[in-house]
C-alpha positions in Angstrom: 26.4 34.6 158.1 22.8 35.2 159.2 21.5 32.2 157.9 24.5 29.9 159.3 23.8 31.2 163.2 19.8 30.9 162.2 20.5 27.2 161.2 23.4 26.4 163.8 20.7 28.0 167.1 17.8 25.6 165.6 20.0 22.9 164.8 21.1 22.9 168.7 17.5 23.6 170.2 16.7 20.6 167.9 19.5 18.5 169.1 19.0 19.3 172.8 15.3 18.6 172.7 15.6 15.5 170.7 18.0 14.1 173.1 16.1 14.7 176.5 13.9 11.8 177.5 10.5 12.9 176.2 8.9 13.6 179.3 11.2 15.9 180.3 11.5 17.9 176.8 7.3 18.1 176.8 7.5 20.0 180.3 10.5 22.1 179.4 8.4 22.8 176.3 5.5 24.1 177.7 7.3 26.1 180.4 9.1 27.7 177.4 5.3 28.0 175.7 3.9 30.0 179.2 6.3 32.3 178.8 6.2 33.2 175.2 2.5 33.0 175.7 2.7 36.2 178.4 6.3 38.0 176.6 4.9 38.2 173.5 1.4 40.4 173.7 0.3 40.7 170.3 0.3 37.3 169.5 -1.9 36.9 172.6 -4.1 39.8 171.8 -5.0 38.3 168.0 -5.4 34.6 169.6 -8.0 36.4 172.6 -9.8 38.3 169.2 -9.9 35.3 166.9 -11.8 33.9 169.8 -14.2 36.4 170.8 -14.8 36.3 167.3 -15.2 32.5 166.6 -16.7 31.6 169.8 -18.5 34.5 171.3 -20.7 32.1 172.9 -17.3 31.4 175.3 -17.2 33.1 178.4 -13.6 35.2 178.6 -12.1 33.1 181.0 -12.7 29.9 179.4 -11.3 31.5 175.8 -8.4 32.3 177.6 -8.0 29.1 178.7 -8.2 27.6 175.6 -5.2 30.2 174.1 -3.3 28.8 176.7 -3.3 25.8 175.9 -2.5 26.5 172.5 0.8 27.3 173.0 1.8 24.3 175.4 0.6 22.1 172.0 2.9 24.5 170.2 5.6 23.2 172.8 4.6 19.6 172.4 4.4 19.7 168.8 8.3 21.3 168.6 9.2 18.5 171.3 8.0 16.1 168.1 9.2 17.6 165.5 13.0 17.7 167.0 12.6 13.6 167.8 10.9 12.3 164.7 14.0 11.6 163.0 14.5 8.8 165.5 10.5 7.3 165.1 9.5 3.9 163.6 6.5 2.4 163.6 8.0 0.2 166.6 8.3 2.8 169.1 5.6 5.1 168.3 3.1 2.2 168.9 1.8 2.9 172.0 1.5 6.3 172.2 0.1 7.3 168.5 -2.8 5.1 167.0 -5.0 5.5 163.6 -8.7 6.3 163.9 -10.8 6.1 160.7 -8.4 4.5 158.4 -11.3 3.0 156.4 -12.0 6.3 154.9 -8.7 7.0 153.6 -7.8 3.6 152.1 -11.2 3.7 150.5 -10.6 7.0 149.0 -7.1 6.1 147.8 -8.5 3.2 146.6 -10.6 5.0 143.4 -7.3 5.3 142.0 -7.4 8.9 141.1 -5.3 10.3 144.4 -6.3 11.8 147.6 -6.1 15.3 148.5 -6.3 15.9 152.6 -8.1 18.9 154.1 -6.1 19.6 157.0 -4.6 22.3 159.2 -2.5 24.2 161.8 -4.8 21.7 164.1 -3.4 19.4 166.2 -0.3 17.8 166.0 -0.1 18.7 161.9 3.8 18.0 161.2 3.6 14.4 163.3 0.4 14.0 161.2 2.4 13.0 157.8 5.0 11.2 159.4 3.2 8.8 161.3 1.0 8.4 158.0 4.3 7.2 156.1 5.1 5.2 158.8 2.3 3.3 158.8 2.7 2.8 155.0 1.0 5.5 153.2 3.8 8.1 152.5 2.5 11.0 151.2 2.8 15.0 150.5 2.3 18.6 151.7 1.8 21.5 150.6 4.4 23.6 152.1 6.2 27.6 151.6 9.7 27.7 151.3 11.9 29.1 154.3 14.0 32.2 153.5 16.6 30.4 155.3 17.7 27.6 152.1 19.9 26.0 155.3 16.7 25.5 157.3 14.7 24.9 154.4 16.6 21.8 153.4 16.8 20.6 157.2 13.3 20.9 158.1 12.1 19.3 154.9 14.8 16.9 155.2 12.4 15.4 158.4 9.5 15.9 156.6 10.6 13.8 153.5 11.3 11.1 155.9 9.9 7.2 155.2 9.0 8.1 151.6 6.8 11.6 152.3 7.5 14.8 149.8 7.3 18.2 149.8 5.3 20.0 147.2 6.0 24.1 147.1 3.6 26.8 147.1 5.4 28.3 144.0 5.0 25.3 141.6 1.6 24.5 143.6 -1.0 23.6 140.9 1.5 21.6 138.7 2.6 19.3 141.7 -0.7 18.7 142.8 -1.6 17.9 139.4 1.0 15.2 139.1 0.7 13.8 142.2 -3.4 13.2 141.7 -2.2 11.5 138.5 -0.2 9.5 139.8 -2.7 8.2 142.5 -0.9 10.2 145.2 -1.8 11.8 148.8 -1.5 15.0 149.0 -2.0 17.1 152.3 -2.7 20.8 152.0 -3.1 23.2 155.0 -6.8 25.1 154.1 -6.8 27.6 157.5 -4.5 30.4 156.2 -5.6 33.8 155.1 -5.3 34.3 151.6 -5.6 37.3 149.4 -7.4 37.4 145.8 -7.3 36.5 143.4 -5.3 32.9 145.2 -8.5 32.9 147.6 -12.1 33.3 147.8 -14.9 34.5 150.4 -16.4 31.6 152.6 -18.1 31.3 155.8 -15.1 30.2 158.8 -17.0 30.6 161.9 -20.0 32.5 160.5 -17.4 35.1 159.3 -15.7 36.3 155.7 -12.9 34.5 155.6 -10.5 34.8 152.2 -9.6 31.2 151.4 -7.5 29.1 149.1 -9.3 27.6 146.4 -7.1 25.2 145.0 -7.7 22.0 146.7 -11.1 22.6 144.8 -9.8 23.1 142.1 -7.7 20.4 141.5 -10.5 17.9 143.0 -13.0 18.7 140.0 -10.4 18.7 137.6 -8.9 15.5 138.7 -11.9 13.2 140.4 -9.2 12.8 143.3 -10.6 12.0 146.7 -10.9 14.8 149.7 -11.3 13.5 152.9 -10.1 15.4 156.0 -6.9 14.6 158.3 -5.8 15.7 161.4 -3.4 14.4 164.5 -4.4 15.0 167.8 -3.2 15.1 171.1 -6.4 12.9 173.4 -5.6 13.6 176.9 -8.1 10.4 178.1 -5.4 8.2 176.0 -2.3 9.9 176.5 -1.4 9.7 172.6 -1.6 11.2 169.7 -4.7 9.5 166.8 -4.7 10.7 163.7 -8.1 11.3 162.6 -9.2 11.0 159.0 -13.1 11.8 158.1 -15.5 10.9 155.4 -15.1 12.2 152.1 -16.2 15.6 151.5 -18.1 15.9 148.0 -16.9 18.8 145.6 -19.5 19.5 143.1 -19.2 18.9 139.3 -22.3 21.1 137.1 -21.5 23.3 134.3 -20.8 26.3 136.5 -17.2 25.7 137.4 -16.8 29.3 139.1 -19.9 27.7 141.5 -18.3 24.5 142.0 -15.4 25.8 143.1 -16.5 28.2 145.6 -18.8 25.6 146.8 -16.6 23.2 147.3 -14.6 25.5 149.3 -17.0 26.1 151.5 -17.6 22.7 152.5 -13.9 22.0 152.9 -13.5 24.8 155.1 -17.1 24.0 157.1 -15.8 20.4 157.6 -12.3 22.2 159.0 -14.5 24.1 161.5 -16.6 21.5 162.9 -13.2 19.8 164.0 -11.4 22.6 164.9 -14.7 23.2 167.6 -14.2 19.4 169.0 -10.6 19.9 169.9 -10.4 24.6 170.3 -7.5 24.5 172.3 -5.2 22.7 169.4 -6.0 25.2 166.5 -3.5 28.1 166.0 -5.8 30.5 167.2 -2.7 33.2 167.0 -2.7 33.8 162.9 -5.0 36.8 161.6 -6.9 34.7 160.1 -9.9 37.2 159.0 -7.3 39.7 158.4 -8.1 39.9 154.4 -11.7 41.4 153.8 -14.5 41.7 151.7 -14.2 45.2 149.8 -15.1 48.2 151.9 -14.8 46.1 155.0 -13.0 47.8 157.8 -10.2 45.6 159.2 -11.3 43.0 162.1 -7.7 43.5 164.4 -7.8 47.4 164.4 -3.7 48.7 164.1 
């Protein structure tokens, strides 16, 4: 029963949203953002620490600024999300637009796949979409919903034009056939992880427990990593989906110092993006909330 009113509210948010004109859904989205923004403090009060933490440098006003403006993205990104059933490559022309494309064809072309760094940054369920659109289907790396109705109908969108889901539970063995098979392969690199699934590396200067497996599977494979992202550029008025030069993962004997190594660049490379464009990065997950042993917690009780 719970799962069958879960599904039946979404599916009806989804269906109203999908069917305003867009305009009118973004602003109704980010009035709905402002005031989740201000109902919900805790979620506030972890997005205003991440930043003091992250960018101290900031002054107060300007980090809350940025949280802000967070959530109307949130909005925007939901507004999307409940229309991208109904996206081609026609109609999505002159408002979404590919920047860097050389760097992903000439990682795909080696032949060995492509794994993409990417995040909760930007516009990061449009991202795959419009990549499939454009003619590169590809996968994600995604946790399955405890709702199976919701499950099937959000993945259902995300599996449109060719894309595929691969789950967190069979993780290493789907990234492993994909990379054989000369696939793309998006994983999201920003969540906190516990050990022994993550490792410590530097995220903003500061312990942060990350997944290692996209460095992993990149020295065991050869596959390409490159980063991705889609964001919103307010000087266009669209969404470009960014793609970066490939990142190196190191290959000596030491493969317990490869992959922490190569970890650390994929996350440094996440950073310096996520400081060009603050205000789209989910600064409202703990995501320093696993530490180093004897470490006292960073978000107090």
């Amino acid at each position: 029963m719970r799962e069958n009113i879960e599904y039946g509210l979404v599916e009806a948010v989804a269906r109203c949203l999908g069917r305003m004109p867009r305009a009118v859904a973004r602003r109704f989205a980010a009035f709905i953002a402002f005031a989740v923004y201000w109902c919900f403090g805790r979620l506030r009060r972890v997005g205003l620490r991440n930043l003091e933490m992250a960018l101290p440098e900031l002054p107060s006003k300007t980090q809350k600024k940025i949280l802000r403006r967070v959530y109307i993205h949130l909005g925007w990104q939901l507004v999307e999300f409940c229309r991208m059933s109904r996206y081609t490559a026609e109609n999505t022309r002159d408002w979404m637009r590919t920047d860097g494309l050389e760097h992903y064809l000439a990682a795909q072309a080696k032949g060995k796949g492509v794994l993409i760094i990417t995040g909760h940054l930007g516009a990061w369920e449009l991202s795959s979409l419009y990549h499939s659109l454009m003619g590169h289907p590809m996968g994600m790396v995604i946790r399955r919903l405890d709702n199976r109705k919701l499950d099937e109908y959000v993945n259902g969108i995300r599996c449109l034009h060719g894309n595929f889901v691969v789950h967190k539970d069979d993780f290493g063995r789907g990234l492993l056939k994909a990379m054989h098979e000369g696939g793309t392969v998006g994983i999201l690199m920003d969540t906190n992880m516990t050990p022994p699934q993550g490792e410590f590396v530097k995220f903003f200067g500061i312990d942060a427990c990350t997944g290692t497996g996209l460095a992993h599977i990149a020295r065991k494979t050869g596959a390409a990593v490159l980063p991705g992202f889609m964001f919103w550029e307010p000087s266009e008025k669209k969404y470009v989906l960014r793609f970066g030069e490939e990142v190196a993962i190191p290959h000596t004997e030491n493969v317990g110092a490869d992959i922490l190594e190569g970890t650390q660049r994929c996350t440094a490379v996440l950073e310096s993006w996520i400081r060009r464009y603050p205000d789209q990065w989910l600064w409202i997950h703990r995501r320093w909330k696993t530490r180093p042993a004897g470490e006292p917690g960073l978000y107090g009780k």
